[in-house]
Backbone bond lengths (Angstrom), bond angles and torsions (degrees), N, CA, C in turn:
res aa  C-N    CA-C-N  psi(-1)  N-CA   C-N-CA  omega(-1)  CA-C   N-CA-C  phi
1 X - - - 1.463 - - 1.511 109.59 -
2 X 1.159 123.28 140.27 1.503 139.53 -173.44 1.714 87.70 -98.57
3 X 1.284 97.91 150.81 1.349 101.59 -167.85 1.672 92.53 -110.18
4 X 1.381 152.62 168.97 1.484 171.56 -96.60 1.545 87.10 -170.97
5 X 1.203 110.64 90.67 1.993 115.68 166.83 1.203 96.83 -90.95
6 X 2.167 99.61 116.02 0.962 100.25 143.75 1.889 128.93 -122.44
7 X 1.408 111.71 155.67 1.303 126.49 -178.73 1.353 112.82 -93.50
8 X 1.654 113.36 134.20 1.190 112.41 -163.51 1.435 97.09 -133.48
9 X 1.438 125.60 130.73 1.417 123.79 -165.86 1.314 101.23 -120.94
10 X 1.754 114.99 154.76 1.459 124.66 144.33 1.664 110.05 -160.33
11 X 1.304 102.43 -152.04 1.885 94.86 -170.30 1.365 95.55 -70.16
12 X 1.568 101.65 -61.83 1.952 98.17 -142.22 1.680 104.65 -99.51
13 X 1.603 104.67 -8.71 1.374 109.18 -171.45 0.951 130.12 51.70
14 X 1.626 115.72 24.06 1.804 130.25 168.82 1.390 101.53 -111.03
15 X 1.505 135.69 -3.83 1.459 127.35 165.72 1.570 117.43 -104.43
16 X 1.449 95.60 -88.08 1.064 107.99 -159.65 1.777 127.88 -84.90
17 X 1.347 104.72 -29.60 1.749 109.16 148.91 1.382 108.06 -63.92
18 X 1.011 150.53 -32.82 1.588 134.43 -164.43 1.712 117.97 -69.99
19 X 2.119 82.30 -38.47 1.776 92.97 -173.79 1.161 85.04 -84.03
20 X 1.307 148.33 -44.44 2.070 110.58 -176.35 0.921 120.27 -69.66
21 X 1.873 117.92 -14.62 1.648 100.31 179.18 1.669 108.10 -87.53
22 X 1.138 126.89 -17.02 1.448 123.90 163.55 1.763 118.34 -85.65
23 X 1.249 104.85 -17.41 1.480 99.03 169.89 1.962 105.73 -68.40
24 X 1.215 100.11 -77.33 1.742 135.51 -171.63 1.871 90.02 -45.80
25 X 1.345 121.58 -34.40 1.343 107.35 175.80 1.762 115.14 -88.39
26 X 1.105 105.18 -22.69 1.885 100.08 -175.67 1.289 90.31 -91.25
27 X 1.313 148.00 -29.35 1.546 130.52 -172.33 1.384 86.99 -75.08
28 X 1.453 148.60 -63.42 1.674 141.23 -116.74 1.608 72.30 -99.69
29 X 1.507 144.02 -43.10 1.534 117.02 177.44 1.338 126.97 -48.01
30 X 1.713 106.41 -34.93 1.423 95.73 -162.28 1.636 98.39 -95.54
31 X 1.203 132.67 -0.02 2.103 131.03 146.71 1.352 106.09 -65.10
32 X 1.370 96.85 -56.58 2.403 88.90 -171.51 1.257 108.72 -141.50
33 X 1.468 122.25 70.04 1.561 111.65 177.25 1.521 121.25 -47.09
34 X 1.479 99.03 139.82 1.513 119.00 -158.89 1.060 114.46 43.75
35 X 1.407 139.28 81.80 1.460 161.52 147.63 1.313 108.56 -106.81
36 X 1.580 112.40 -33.89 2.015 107.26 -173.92 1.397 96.53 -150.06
37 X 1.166 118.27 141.80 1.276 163.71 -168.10 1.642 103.62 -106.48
38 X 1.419 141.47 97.88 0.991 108.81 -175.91 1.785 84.77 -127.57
39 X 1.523 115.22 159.03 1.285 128.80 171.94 1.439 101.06 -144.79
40 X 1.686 105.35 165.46 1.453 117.92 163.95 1.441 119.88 -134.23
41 X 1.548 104.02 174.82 1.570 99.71 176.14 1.374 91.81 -179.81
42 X 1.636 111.74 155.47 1.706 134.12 -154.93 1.763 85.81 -121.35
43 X 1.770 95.53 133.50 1.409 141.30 162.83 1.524 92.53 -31.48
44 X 1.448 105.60 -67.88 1.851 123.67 -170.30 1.559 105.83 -123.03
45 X 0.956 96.31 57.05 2.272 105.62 -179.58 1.110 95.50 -55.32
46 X 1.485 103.51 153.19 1.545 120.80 173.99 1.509 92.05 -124.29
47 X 1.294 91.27 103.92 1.851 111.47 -151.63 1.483 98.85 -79.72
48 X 1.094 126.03 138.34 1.465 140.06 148.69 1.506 83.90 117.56
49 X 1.589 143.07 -29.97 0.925 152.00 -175.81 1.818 114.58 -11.38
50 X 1.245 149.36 176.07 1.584 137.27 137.01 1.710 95.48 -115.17
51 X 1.175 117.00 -179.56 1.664 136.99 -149.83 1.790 77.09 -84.75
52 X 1.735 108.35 159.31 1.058 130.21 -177.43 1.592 95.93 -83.44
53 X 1.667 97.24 147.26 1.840 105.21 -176.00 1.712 102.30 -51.90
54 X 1.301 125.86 -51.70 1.312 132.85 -175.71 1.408 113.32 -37.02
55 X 1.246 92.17 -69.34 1.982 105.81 172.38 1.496 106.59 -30.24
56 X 1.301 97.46 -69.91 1.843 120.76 -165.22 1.828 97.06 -53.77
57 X 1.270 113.80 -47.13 1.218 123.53 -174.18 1.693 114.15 -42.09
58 X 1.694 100.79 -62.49 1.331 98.95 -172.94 1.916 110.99 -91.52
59 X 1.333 98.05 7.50 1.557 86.02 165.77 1.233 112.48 -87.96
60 X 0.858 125.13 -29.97 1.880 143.48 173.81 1.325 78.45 -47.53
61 X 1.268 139.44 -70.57 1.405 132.21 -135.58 1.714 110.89 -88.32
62 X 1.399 115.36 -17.73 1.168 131.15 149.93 1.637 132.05 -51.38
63 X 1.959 99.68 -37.00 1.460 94.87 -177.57 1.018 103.77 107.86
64 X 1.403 131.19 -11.27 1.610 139.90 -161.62 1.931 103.93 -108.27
65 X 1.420 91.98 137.66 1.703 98.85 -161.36 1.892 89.84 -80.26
66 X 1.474 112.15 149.74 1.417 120.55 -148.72 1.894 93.75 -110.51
67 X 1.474 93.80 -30.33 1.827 78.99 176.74 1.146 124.40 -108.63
68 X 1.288 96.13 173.42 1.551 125.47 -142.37 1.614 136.96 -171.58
69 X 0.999 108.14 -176.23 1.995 90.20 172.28 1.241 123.43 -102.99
70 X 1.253 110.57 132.23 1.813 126.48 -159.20 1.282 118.96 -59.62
71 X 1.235 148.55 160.84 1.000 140.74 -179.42 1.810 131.40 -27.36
72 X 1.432 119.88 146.20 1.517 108.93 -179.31 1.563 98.32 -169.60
73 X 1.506 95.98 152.33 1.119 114.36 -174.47 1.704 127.06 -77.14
74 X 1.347 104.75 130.35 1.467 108.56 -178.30 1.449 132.93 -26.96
75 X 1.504 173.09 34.89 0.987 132.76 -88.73 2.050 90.42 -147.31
76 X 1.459 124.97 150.96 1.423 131.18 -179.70 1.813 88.06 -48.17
77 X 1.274 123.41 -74.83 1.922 112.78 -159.51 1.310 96.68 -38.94
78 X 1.316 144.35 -44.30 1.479 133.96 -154.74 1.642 94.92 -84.46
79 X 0.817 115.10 -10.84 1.915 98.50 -177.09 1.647 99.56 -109.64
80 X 1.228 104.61 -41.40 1.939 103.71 -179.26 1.962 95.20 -58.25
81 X 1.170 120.56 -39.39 2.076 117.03 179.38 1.401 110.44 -67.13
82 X 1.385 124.50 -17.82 0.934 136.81 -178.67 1.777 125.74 -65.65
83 X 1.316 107.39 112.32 2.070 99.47 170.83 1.332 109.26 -75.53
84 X 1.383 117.27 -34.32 1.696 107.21 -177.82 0.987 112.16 -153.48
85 X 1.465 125.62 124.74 1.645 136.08 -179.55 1.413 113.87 -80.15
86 X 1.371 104.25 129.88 1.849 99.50 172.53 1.297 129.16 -132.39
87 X 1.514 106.26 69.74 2.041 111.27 -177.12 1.524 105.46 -41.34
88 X 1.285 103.99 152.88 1.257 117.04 -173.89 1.581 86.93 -106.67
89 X 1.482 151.04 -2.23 1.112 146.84 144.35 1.452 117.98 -133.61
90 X 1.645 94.75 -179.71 1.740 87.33 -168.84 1.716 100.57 -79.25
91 X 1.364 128.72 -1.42 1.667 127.30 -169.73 2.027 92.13 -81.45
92 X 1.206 113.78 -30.88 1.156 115.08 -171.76 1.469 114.66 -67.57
93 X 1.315 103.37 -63.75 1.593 102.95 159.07 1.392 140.78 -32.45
94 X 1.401 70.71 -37.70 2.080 72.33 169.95 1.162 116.53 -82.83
95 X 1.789 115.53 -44.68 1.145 82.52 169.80 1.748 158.28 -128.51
96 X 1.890 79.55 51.88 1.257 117.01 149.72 1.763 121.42 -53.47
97 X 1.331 95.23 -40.52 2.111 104.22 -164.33 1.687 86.76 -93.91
98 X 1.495 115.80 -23.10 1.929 105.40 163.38 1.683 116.71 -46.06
99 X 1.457 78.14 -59.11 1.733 78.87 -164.73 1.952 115.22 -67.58
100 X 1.365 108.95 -45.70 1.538 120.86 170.08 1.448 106.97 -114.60
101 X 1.423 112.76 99.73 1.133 114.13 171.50 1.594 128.46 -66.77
102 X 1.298 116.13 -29.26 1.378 139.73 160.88 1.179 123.94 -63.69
103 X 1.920 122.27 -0.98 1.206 139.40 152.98 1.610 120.84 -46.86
104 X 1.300 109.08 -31.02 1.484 139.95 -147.52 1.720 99.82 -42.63
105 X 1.346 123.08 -49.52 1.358 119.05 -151.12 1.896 90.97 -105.66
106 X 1.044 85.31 -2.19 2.277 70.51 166.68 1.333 82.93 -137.02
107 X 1.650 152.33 73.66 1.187 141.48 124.93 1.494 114.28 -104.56
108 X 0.909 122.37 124.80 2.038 118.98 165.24 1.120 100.99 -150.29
109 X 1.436 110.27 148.66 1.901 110.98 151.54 1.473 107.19 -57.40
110 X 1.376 92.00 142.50 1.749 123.73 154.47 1.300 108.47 -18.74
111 X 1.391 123.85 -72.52 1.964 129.27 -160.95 1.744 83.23 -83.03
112 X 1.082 146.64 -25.59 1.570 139.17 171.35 1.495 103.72 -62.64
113 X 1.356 110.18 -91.73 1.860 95.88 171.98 0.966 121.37 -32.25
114 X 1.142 139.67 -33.39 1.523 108.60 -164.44 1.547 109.79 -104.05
115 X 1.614 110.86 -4.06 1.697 103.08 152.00 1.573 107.34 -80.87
116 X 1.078 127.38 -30.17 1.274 113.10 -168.14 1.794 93.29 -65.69
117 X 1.445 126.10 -51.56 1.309 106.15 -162.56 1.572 105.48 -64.85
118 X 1.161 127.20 -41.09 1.729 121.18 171.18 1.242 104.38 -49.28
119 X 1.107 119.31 -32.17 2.123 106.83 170.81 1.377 102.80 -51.58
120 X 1.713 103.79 -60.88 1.828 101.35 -145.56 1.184 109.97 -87.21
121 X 1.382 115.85 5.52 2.028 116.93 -153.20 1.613 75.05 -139.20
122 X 1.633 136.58 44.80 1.347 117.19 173.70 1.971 101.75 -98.39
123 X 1.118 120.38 -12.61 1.332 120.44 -163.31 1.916 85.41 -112.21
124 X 1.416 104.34 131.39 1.532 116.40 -179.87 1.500 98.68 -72.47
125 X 1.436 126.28 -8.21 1.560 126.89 163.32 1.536 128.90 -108.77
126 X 1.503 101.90 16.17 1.624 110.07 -164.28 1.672 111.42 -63.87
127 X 1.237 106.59 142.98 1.624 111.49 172.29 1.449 116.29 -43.49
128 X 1.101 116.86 -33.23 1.388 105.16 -163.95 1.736 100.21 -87.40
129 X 1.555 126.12 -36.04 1.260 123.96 174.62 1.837 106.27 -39.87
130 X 1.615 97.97 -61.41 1.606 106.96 -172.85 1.609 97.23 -67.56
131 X 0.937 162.55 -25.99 1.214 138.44 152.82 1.769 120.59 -63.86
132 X 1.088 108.60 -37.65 1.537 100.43 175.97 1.741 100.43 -66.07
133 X 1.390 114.30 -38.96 1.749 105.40 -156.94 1.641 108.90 -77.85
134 X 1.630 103.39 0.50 1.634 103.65 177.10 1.392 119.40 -70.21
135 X 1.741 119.66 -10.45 1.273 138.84 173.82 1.631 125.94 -49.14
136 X 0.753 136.37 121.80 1.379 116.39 -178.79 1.060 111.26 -84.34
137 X 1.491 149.87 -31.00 1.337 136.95 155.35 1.745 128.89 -78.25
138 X 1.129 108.30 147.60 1.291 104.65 169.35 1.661 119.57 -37.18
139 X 1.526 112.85 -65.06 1.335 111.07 -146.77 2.263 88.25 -91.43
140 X 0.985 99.28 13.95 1.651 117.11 173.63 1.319 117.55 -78.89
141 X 1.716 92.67 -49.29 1.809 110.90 178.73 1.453 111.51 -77.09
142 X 1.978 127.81 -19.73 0.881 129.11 155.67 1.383 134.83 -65.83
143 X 1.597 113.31 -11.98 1.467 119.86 -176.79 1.709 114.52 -88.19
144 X 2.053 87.75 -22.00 1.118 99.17 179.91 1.588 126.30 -66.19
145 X 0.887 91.40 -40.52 1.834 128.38 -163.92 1.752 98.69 -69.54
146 X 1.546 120.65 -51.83 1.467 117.87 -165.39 1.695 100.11 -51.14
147 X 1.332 120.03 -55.04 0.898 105.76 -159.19 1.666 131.05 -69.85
148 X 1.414 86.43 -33.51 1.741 101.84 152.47 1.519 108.90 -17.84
149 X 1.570 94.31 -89.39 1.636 107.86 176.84 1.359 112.58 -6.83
150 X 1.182 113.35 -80.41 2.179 101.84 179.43 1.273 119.38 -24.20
151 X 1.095 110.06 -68.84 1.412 112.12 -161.70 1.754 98.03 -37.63
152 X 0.939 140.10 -28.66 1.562 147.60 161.02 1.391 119.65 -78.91
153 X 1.357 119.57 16.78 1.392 108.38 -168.62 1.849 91.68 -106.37
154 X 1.407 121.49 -11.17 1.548 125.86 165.16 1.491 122.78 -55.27
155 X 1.789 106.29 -60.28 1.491 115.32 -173.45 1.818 104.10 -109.97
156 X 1.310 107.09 -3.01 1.509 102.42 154.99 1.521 136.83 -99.83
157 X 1.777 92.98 35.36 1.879 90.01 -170.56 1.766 103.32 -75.86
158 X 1.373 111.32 -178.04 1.050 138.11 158.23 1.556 115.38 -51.93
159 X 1.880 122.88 122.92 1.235 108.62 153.06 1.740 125.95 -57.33
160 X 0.946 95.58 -12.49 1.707 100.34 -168.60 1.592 107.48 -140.98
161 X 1.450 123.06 101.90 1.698 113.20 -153.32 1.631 85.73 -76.05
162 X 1.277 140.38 -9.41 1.516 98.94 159.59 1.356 128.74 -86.82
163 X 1.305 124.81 17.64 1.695 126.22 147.92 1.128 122.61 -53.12
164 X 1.428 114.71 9.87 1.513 110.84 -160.23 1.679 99.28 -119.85
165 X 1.334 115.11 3.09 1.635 136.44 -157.30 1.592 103.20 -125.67
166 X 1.223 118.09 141.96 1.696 146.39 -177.23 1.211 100.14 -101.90
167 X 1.507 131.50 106.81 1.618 134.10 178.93 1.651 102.09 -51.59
168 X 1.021 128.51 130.53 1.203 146.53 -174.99 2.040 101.79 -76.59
169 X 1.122 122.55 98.09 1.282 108.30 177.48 1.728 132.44 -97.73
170 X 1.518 110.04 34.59 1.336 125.62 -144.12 1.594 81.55 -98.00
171 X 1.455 99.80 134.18 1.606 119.28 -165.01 1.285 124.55 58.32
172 X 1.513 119.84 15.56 1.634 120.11 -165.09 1.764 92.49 -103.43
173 X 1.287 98.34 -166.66 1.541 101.87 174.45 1.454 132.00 -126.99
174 X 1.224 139.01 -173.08 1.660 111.30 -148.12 1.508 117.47 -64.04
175 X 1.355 123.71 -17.54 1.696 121.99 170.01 1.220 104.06 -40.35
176 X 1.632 104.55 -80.09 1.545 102.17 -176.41 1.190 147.01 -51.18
177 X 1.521 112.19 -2.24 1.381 131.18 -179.58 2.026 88.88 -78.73
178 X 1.251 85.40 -52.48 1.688 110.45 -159.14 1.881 100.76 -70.92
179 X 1.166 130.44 -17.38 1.071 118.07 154.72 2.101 122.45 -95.65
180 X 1.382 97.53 -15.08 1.403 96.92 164.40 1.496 113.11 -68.80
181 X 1.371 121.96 -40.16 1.383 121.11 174.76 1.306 107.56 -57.59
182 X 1.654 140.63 -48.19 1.138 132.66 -129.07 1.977 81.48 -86.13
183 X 1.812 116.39 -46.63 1.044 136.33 -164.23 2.163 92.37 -41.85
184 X 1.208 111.19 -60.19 1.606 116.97 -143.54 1.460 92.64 -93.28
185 X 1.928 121.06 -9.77 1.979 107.42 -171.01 1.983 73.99 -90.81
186 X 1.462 129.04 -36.29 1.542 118.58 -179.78 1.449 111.68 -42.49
187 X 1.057 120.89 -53.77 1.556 137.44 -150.31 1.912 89.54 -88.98
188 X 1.507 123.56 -14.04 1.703 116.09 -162.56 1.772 81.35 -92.62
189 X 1.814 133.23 -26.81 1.059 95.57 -154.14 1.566 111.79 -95.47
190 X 0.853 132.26 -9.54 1.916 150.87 155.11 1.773 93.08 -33.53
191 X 1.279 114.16 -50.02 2.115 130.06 -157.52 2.002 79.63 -66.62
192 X 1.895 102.95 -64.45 1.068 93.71 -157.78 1.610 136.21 -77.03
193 X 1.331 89.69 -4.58 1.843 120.39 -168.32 2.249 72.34 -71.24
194 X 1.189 98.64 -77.68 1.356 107.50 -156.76 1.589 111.63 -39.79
195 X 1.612 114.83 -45.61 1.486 108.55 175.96 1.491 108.12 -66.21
196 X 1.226 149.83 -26.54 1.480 166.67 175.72 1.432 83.57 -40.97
197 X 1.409 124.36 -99.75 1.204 142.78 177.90 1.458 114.86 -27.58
198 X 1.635 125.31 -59.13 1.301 104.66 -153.66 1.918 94.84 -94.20
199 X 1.731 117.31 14.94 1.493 124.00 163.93 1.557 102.59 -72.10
200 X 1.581 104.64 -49.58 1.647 107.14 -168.44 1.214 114.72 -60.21
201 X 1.738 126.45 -20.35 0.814 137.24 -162.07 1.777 119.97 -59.87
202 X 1.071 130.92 144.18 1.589 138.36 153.37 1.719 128.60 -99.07
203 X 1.620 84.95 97.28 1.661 88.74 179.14 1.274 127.97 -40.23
204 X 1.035 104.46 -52.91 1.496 134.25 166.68 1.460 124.02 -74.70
205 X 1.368 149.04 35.39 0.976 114.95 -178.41 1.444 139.92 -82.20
206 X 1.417 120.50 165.26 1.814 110.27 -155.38 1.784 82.07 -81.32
207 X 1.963 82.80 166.96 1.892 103.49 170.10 1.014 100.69 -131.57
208 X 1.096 125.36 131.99 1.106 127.79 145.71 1.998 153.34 -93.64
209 X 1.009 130.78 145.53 1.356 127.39 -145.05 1.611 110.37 -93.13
């Protein structure tokens, strides 16, 4: 099984990409170990960097193991290896779709996916579930599914396009750490509701006559 790479972006990649790629990776192990692969990396990394105490702080407090690889720079190979891009704002996205423009249909922010999947995965019978669950692998039924997502990215926007953005808490003090967390574990449970479901799922299921 090929595991579902995902890329997780922000500026400096010492806050706020680190805690979704260590959040979004210890929850999706303990539903389907090795199904996703997740990494990050900053627009403008402050490369060699390790995760900000804040970050580290409230993952500790989660239960979630804090290390990892230190800061690094954005680069086209890391987004072209990539199944699904996830800016932690809308500046990231862009310029994510700068560098690979052909990124376009698996790039969104974080709080964007995961309304779009509560759009398309809202009916426990929705088309797009039964098309993703025809997959035979897990991270298969996830390749299926991203693209779905668009078709909702028209009448599922944001009332407010900065709902779609992770408060940046770099030099702030523990609130803002503590509301960037609350922003990206909101936006992890839509990711994890959806892998839940399309694990339980039967590619195959029998009919009978």
């Amino acid at each position: 099984m090929s595991p579902l790479n995902i890329l997780v972006v922000c500026t400096g990649n010492i806050c706020r990409s680190p805690y979704a790629e260590r959040a979004l990776q210890a929850l999706a192990d303990r539903i389907a170990p090795g199904a996703f692969s997740v990494t990050s990396a900053g627009t403008r990394a402050v490369v060699g960097r390790g995760m900000e105490s804040g970050s580290a702080r409230i993952l500790t407090e989660h239960g979630i193991p804090t290390a990892g690889p230190v800061a690094r720079q954005l680069t086209a190979d890391m987004v072209t290896g990539a199944d699904l891009v996830l800016g932690l704002a809308r500046e990231h996205r862009a310029e994510v779709l700068d560098l690979v423009p052909g990124a376009l249909r698996r790039t969104f922010t974080l709080r964007e996916f995961a309304r779009l999947l509560s759009s398309c995965t809202a009916a426990p019978s929705s088309e797009e579930i039964r098309a993703a669950a025809s997959a035979d692998t897990l991270p298969d039924r996830w390749r299926a599914l991203t693209p779905l997502a668009l078709r909702h990215r028209t009448d599922a926007k944001a009332a407010n396009p900065a709902d779609d953005d992770v408060l940046d808490p770099y030099g702030l003090d523990d609130a803002a750490f503590r509301t960037m967390a609350a922003q990206i574990d909101a936006a992890l449970i839509p990711l994890l509701d959806t892998l839940t479901r399309l694990g339980a799922a039967d590619p195959h299921p029998s009919t009978s006559n």
